[in-house]
C-alpha positions in Angstrom: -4.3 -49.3 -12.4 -3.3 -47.6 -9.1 -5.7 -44.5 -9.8 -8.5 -47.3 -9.7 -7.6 -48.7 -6.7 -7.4 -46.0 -4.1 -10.5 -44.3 -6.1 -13.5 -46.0 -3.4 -11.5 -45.0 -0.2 -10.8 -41.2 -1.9 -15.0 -41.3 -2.7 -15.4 -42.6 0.9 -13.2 -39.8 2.4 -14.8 -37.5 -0.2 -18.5 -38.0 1.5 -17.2 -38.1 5.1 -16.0 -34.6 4.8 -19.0 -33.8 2.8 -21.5 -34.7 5.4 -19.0 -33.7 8.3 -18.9 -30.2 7.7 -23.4 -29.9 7.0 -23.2 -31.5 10.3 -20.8 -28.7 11.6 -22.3 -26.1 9.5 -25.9 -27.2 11.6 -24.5 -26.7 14.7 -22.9 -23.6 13.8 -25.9 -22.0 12.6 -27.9 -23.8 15.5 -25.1 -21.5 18.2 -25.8 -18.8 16.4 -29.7 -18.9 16.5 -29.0 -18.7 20.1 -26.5 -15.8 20.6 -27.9 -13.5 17.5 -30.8 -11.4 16.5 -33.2 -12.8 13.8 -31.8 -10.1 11.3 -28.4 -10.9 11.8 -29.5 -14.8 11.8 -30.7 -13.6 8.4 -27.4 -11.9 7.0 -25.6 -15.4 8.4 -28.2 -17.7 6.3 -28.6 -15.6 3.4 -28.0 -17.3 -0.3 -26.5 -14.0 -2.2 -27.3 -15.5 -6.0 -30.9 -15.9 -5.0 -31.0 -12.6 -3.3 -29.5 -10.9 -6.2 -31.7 -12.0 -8.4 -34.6 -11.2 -6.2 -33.1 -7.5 -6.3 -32.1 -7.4 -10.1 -36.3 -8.2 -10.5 -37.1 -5.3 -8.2 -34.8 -3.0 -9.8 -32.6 -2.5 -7.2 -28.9 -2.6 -7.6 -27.0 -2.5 -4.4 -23.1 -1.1 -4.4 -19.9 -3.3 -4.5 -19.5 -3.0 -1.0 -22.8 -3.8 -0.5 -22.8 -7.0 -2.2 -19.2 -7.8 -0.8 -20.8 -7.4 2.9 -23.5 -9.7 2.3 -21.6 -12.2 0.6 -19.1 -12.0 3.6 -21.9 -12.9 6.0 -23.5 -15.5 3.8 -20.6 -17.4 3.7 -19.0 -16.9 7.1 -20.7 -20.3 8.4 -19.5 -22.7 5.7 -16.3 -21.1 5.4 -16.0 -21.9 9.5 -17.6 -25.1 9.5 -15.0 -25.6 6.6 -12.0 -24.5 8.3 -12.6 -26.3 11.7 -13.2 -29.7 10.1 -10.0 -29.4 8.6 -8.7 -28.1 11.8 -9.6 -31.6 13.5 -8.4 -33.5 10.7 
């Protein structure tokens, strides 16, 4: 059938962007080691599951906004890497 047929180049294409935007995301994060504090560096890097959990075992439980904020900042890199890629494409 069709759907077979343009299946390996969609997989291909699939991986290329894959791998394109870790490689943008790297150099993203690689700018910003150079232009931010290590806390903010931090904020940028940050994986918000793990850290919730981390605070869920201490007991802590941070406000909406809280959470909102930091999963803004953990995600602003991929999200950019994200957008430029398919910016260029």
């Amino acid at each position: 059938s069709k759907r077979w047929e343009v299946f390996p180049a969609k997989l291909i294409t699939a991986y290329m962007k894959y791998h394109a935007t870790t490689l943008i995301m790297r150099l993203y994060e690689h700018l910003a080691s150079r232009s931010f504090t290590l806390v903010q560096l931090d904020k940028l890097t940050l994986d918000p599951f793990s850290a919730a959990k981390r605070r869920q075992k201490q007991g802590e439980s941070p406000s909406l906004m809280e959470s909102v904020r930091e999963a803004w900042d953990a995600n602003l890199i991929a999200y950019l890497a994200d957008y430029s890629l398919h910016q260029i494409i």
